[in-house]
C-alpha positions as YAML, in Angstrom:
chain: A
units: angstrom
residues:
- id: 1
  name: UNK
  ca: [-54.03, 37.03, 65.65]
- id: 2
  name: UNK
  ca: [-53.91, 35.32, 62.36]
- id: 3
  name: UNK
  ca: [-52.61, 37.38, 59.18]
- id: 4
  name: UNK
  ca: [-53.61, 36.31, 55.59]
- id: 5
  name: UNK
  ca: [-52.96, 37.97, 52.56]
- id: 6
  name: UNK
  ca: [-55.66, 40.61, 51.40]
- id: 7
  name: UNK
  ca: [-57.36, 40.59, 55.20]
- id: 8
  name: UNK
  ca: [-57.00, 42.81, 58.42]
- id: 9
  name: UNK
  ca: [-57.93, 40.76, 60.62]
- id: 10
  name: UNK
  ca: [-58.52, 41.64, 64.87]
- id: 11
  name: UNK
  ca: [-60.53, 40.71, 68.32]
- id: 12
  name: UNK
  ca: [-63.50, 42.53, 67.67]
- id: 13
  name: UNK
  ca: [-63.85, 44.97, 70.56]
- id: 14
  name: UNK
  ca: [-67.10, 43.83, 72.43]
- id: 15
  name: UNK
  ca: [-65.81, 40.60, 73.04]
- id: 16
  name: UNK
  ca: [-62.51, 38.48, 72.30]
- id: 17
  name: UNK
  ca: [-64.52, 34.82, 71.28]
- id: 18
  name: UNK
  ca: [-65.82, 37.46, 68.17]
- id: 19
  name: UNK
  ca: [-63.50, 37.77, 65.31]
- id: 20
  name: UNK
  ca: [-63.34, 40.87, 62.70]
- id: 21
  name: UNK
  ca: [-62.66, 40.44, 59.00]
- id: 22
  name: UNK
  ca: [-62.14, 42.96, 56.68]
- id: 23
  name: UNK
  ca: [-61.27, 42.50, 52.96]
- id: 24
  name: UNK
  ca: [-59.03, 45.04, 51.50]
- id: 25
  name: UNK
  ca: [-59.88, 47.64, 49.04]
- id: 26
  name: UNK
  ca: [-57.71, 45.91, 46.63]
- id: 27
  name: UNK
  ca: [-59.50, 42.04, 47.18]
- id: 28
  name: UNK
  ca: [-62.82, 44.13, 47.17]
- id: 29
  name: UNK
  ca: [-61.99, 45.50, 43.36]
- id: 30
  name: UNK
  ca: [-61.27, 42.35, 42.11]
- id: 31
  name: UNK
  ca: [-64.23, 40.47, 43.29]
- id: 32
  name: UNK
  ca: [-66.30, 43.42, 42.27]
- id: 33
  name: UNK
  ca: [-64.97, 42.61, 38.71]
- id: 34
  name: UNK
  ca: [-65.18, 38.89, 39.06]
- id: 35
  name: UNK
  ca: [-68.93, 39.38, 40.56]
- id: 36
  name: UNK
  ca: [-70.20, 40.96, 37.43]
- id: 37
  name: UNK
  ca: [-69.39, 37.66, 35.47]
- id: 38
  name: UNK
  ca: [-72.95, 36.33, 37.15]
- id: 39
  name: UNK
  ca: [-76.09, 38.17, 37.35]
- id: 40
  name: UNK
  ca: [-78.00, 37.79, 40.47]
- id: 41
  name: UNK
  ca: [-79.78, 35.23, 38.31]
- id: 42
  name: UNK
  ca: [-77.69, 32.87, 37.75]
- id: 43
  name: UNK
  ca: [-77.05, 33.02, 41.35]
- id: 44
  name: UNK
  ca: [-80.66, 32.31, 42.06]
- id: 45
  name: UNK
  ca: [-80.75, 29.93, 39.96]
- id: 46
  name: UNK
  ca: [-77.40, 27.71, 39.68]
- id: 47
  name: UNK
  ca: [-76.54, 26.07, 42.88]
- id: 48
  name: UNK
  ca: [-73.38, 25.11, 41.15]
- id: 49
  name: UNK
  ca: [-72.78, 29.01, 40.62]
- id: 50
  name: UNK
  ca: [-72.72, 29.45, 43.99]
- id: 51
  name: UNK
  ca: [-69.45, 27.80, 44.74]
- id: 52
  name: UNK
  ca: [-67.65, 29.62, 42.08]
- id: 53
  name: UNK
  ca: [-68.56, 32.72, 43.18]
- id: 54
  name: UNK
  ca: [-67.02, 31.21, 46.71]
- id: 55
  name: UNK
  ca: [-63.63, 30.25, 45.03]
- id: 56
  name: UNK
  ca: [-63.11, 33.36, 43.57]
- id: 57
  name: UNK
  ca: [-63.10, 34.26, 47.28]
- id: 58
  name: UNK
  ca: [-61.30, 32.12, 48.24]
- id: 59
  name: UNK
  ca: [-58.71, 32.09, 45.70]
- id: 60
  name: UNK
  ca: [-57.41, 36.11, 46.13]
- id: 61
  name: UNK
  ca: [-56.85, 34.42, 49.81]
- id: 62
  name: UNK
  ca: [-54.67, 32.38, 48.90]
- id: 63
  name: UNK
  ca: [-57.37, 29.65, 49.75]
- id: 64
  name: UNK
  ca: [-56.52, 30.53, 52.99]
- id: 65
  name: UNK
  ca: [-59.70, 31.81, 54.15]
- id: 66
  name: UNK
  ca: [-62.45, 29.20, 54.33]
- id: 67
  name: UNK
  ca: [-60.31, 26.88, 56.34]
- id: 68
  name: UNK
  ca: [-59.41, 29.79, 58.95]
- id: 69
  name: UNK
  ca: [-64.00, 30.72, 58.58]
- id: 70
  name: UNK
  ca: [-64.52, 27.25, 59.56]
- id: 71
  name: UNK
  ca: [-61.53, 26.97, 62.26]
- id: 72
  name: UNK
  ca: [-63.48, 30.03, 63.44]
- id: 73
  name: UNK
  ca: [-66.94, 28.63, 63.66]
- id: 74
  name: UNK
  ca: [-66.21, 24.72, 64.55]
- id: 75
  name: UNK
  ca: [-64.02, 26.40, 67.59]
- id: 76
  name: UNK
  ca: [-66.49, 26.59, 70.87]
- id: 77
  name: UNK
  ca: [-63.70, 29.34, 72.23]
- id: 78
  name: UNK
  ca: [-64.81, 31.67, 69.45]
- id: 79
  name: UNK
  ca: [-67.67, 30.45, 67.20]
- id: 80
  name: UNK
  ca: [-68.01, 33.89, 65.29]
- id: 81
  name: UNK
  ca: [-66.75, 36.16, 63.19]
- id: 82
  name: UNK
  ca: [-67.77, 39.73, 61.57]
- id: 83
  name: UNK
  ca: [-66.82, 40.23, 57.74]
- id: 84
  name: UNK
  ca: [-67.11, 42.84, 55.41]
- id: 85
  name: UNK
  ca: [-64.98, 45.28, 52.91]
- id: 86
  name: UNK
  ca: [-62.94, 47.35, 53.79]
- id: 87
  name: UNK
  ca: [-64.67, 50.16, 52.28]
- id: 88
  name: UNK
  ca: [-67.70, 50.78, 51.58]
- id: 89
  name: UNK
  ca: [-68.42, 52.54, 47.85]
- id: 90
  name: UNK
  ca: [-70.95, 52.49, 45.50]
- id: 91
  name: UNK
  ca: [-69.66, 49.49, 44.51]
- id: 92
  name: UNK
  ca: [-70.21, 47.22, 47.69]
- id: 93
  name: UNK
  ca: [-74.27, 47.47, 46.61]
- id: 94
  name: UNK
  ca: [-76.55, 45.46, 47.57]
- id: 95
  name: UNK
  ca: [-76.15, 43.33, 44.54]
- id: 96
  name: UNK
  ca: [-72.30, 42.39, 45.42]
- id: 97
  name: UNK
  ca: [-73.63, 42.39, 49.20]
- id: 98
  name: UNK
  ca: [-75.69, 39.38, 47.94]
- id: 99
  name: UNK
  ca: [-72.91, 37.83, 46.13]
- id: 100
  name: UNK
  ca: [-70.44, 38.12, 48.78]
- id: 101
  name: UNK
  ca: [-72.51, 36.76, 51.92]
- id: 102
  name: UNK
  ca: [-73.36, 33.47, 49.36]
- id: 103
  name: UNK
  ca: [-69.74, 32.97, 48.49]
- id: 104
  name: UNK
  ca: [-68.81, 33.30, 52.85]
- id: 105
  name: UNK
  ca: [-71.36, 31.29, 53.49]
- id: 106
  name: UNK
  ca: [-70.42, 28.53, 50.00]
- id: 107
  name: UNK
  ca: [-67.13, 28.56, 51.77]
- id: 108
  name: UNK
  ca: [-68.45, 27.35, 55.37]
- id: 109
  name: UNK
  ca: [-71.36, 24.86, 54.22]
- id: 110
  name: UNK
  ca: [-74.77, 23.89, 52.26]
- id: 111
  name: UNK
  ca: [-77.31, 26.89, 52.78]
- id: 112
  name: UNK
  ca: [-80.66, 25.62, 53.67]
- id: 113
  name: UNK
  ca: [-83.76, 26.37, 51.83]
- id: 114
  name: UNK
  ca: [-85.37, 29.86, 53.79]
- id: 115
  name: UNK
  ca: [-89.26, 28.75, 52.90]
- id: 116
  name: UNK
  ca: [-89.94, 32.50, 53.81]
- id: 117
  name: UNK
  ca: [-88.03, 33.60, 50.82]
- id: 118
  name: UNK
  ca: [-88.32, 30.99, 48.62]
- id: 119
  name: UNK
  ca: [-84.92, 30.20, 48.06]
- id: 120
  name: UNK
  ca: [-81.53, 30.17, 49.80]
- id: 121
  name: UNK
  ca: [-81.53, 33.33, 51.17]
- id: 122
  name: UNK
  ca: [-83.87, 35.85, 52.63]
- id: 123
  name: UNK
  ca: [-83.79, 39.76, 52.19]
- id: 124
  name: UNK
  ca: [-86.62, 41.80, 54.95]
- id: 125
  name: UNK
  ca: [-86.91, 45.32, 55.80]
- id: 126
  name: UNK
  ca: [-87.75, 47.28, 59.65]
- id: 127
  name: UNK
  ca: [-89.37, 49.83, 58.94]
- id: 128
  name: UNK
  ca: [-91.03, 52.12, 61.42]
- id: 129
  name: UNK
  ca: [-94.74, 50.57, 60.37]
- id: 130
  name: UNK
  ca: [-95.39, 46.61, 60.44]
- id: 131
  name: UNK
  ca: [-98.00, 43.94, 60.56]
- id: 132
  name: UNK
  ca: [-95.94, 41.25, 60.17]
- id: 133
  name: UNK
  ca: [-96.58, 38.19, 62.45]
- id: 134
  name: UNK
  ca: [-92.78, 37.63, 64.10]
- id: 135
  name: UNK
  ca: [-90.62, 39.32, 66.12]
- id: 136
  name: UNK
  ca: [-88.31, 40.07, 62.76]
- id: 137
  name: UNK
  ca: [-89.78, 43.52, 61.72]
- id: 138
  name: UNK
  ca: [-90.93, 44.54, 64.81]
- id: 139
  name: UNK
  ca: [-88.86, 47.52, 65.08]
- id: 140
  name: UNK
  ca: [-89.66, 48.69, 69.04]
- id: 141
  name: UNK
  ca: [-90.19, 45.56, 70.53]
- id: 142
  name: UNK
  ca: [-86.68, 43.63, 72.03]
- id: 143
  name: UNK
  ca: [-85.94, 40.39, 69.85]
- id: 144
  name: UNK
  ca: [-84.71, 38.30, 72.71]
- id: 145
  name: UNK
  ca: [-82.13, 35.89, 72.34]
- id: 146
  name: UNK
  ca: [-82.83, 32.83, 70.35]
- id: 147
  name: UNK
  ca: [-81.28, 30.23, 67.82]
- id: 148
  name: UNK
  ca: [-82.17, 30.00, 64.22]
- id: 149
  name: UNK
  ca: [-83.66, 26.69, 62.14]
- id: 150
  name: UNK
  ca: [-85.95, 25.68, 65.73]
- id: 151
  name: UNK
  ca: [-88.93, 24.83, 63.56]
- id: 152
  name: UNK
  ca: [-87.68, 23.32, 60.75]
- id: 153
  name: UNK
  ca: [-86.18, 19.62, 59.86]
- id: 154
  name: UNK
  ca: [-83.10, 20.70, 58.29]
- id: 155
  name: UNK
  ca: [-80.11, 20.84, 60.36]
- id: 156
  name: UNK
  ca: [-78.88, 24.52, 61.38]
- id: 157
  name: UNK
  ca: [-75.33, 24.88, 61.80]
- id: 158
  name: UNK
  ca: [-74.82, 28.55, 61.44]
- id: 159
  name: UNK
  ca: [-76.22, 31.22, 60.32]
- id: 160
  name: UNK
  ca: [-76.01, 34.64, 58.69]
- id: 161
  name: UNK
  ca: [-76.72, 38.02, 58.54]
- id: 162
  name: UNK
  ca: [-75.80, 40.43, 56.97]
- id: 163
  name: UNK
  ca: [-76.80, 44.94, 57.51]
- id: 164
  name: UNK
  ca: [-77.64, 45.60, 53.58]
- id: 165
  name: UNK
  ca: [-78.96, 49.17, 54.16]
- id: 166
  name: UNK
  ca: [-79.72, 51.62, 57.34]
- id: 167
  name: UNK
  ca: [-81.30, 54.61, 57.49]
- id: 168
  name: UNK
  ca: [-82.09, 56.65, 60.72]
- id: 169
  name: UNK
  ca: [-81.33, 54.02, 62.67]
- id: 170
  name: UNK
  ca: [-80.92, 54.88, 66.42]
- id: 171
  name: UNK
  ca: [-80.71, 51.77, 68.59]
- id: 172
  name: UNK
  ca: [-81.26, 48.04, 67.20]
- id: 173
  name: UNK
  ca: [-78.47, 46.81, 68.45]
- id: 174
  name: UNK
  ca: [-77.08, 43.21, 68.05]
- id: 175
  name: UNK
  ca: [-77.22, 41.11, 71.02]
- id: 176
  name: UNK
  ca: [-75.11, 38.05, 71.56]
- id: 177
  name: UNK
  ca: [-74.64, 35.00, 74.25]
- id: 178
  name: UNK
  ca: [-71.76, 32.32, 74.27]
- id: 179
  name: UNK
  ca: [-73.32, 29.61, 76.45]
- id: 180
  name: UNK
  ca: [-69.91, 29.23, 78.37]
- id: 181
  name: UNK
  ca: [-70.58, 33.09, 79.42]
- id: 182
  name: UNK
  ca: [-74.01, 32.64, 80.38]
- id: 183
  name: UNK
  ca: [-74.68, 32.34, 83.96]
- id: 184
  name: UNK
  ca: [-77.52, 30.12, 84.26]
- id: 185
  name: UNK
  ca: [-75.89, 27.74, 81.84]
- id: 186
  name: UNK
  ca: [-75.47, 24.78, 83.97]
- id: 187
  name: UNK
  ca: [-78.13, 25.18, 85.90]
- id: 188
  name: UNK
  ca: [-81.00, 25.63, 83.21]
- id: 189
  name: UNK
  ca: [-78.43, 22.53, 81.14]
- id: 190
  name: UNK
  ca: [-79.18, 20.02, 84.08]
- id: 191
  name: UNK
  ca: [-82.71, 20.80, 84.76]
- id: 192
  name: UNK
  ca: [-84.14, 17.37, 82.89]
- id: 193
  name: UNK
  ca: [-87.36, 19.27, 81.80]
- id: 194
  name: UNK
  ca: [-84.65, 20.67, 79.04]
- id: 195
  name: UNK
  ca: [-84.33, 17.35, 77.34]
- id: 196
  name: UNK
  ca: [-87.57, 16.54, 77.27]
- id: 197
  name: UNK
  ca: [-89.13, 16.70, 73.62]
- id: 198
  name: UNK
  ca: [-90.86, 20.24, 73.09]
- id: 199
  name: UNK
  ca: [-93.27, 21.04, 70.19]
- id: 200
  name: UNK
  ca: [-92.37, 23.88, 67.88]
- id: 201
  name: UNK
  ca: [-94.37, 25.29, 65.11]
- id: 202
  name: UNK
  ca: [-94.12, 28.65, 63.08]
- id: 203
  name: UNK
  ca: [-96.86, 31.59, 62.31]
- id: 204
  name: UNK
  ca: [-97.83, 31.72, 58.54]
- id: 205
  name: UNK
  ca: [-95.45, 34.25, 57.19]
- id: 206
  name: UNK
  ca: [-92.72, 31.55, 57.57]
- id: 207
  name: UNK
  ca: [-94.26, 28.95, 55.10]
- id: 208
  name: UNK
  ca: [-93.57, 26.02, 56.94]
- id: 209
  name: UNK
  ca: [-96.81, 24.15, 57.11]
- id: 210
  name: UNK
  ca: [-95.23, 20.81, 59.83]
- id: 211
  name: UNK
  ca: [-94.49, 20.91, 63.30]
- id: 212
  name: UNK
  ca: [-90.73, 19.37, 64.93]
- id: 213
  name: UNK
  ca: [-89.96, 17.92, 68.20]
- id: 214
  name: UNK
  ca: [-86.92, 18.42, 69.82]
- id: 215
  name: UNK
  ca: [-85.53, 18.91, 73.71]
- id: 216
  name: UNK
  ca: [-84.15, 22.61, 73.96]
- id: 217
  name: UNK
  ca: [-80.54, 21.29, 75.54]
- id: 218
  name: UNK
  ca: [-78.57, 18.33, 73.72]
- id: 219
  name: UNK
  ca: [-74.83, 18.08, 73.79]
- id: 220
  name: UNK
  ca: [-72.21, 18.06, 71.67]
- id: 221
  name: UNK
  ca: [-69.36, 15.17, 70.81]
- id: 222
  name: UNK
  ca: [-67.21, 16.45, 73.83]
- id: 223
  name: UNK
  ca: [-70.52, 16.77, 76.05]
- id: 224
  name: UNK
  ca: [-70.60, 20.39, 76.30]
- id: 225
  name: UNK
  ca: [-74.38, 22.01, 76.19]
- id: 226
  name: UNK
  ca: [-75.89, 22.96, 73.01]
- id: 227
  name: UNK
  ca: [-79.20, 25.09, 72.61]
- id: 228
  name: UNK
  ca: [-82.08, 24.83, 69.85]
- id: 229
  name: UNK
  ca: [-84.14, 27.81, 71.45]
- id: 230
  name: UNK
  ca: [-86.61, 30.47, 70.20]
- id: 231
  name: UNK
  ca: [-89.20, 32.31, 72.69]
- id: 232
  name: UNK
  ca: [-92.19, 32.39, 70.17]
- id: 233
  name: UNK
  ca: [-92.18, 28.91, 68.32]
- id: 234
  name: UNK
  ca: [-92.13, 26.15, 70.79]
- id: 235
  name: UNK
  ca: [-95.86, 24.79, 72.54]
- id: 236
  name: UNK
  ca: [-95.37, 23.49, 75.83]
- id: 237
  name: UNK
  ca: [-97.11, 20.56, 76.68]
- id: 238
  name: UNK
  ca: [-98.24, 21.00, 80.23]
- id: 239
  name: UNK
  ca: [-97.23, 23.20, 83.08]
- id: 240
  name: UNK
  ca: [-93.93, 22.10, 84.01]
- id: 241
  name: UNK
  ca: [-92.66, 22.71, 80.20]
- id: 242
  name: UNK
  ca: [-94.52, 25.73, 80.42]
- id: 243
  name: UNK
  ca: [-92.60, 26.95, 83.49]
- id: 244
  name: UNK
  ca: [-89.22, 25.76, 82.25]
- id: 245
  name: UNK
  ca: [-89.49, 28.40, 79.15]
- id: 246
  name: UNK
  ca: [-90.46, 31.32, 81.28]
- id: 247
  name: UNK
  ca: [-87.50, 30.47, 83.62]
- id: 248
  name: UNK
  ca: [-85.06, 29.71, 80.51]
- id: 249
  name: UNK
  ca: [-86.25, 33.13, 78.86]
- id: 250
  name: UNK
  ca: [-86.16, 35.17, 82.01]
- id: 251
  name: UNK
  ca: [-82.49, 33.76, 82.40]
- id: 252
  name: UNK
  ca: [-81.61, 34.51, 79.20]
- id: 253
  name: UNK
  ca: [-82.67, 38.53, 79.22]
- id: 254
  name: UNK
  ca: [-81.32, 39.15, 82.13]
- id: 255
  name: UNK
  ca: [-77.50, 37.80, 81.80]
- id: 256
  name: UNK
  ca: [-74.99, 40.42, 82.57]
- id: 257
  name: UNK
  ca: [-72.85, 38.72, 80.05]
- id: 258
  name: UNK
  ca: [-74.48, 39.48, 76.74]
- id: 259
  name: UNK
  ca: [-72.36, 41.22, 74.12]
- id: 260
  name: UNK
  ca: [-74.04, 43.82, 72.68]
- id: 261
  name: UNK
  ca: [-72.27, 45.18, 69.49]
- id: 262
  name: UNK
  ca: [-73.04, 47.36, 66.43]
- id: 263
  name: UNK
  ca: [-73.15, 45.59, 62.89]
- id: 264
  name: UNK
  ca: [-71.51, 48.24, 60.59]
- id: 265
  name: UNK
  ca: [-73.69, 48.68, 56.88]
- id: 266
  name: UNK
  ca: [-71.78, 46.03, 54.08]
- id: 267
  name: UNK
  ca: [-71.00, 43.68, 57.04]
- id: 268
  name: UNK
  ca: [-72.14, 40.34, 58.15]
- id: 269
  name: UNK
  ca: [-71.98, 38.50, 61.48]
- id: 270
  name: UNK
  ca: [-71.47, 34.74, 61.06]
- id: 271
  name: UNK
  ca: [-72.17, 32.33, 64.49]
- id: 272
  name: UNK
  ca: [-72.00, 29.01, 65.72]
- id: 273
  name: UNK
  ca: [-76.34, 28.17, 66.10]
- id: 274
  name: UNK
  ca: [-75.48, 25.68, 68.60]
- id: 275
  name: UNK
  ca: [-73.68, 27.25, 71.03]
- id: 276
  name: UNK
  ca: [-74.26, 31.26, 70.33]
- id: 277
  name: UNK
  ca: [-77.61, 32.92, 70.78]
- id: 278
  name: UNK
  ca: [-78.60, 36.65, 69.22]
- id: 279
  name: UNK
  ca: [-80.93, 39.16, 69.45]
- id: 280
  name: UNK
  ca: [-81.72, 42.84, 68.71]
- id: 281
  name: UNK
  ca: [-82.30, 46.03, 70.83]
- id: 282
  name: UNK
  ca: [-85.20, 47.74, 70.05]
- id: 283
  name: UNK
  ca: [-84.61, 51.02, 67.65]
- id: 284
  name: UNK
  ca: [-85.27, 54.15, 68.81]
- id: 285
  name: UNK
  ca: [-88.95, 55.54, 67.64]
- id: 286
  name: UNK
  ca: [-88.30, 57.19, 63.83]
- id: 287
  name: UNK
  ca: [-90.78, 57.53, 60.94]
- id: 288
  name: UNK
  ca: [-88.28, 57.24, 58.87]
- id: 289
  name: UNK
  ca: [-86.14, 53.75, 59.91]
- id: 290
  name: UNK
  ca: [-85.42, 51.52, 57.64]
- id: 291
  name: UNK
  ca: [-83.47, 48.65, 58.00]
- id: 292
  name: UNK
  ca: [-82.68, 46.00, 55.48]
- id: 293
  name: UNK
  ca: [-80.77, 42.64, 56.38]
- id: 294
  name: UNK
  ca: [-79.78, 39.53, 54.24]
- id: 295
  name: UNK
  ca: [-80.13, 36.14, 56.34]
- id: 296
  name: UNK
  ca: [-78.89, 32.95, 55.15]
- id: 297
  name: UNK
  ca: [-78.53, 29.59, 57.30]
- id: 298
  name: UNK
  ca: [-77.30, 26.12, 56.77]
- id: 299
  name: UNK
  ca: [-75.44, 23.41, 57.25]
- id: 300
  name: UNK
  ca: [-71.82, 22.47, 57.21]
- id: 301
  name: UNK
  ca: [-69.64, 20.67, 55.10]
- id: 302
  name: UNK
  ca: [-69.53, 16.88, 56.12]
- id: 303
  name: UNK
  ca: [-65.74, 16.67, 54.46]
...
């Protein structure tokens, strides 16, 4: 395993293609210091900000780390990695949380606009009570296994997410498939109805007022099967698209192969959106559950 300066870094224990990052107490303090030279703001507001908020990261790294993010994520034999501090204090708040998960993410790519937010990055509570129109806050009800950016135009590399806050929280799991695990890969991959164009739309919460068309397998440069997939977005045009999804979803829930795995509070999980699918369990019943995560998704760097 790789060793950088300021980092323990290990095979995250529900599977080996995951990685697990944690910054030391020490690199924690002094971006905590460095943070506090930008409100959440200028942030907000400064795209430019952004990246120096990133280079601070990177620089107590040695400017080791974004290459060895991006070797992570560009590498179909891992494709994902789990970062966080070391600790976490008072300190690691949900301001710095903010901070650090744009400058990870200012180190891998562009961030793409999250409409639902309003800018780059979204911040939504599960709670026990919701009338929400998605899957997203549904607390009880399984969020199968999907890929992010399905209904938009911009292009989707990776994504983020990151636990801000959780409070008793019994269940809710993360759920994760490498397509070179999943059993019904190559079947599902060669099945031509998969590269036909589907429709996808979104429900109003999402504030994205167009529809897309794209097939729901493509490959990559080497010809290995990528996946743009969600269950509740696309609109199939007749029967045979119709049937396809059902089949493709039914596969998908019941692989033996998904990693299920705990995302500890102050941590983010960082995937491949090509070639790695995630979910959620469902929590366990609680009046009192609340959940809040950070998502941001994008694109990455052309250079």
């Amino acid at each position: 395993m790789k060793k950088i300066d300021g980092l323990l870094i290990a095979e995250n224990s529900s599977s080996k293609r995951i990685i697990d990052i944690k910054i030391k107490d020490k690199i924690v303090s002094d971006l905590v210091s460095l943070f506090n030279n930008f409100d959440l703001t200028a942030i907000e507001y400064k795209p430019f900000t952004r990246f120096t908020v990133a280079k601070y990261l990177d620089d107590l790294t040695n400017n080791e780390l974004s290459k060895y993010l991006n070797d992570i994520l560009r590498d179909r034999k891992t494709g994902c990695f789990i970062i966080g501090p070391e600790t976490v204090t008072n300190e690691t708040n949900d301001i710095f949380l903010v901070k650090l998960s744009t400058a990870v993410t200012h180190l891998i790519g562009t961030p793409n606009y999250d409409s639902m937010a309003g800018k780059f990055y979204a911040r939504f509570h599960v709670k026990h009570e919701d009338k929400s129109d998605s899957y997203l806050r549904k607390a009880y009800t399984n969020m199968d296994l999907h890929t992010d950016g399905t209904y938009v135009k911009e292009i989707t590399d990776w994504l983020m997410m990151t636990k801000i806050e959780e409070k008793n929280v019994e269940g809710g799991e993360s759920a994760m498939l490498h397509l070179d695990d999943w059993e019904y890969c190559k079947e599902l991959y060669n099945d031509p109805i998969g590269r036909e164009n589907f429709t996808w739309s979104s429900p109003k919460s999402k504030n994205v007022d167009y529809k897309v068309e794209h097939p729901v397998f493509f490959e990559d440069s080497k010809g290995l099967p990528q996946i743009s997939y969600i269950d509740q977005f696309p609109e199939p045009k007749n029967m045979k698209q119709g049937q396809f999804l059902q089949k493709l979803s039914d596969a998908l829930e019941g692989s033996k192969n998904k990693v299920i795995t705990k995302l500890p509070v102050g941590s983010a999980i960082v995937a491949n959106n090509y070639f790695w699918l995630h979910g959620r369990k469902p929590f366990k019943e609680n009046k009192n559950l609340s959940r809040e995560l950070l998502r941001i998704r994008g694109s990455f760097f052309i250079n």
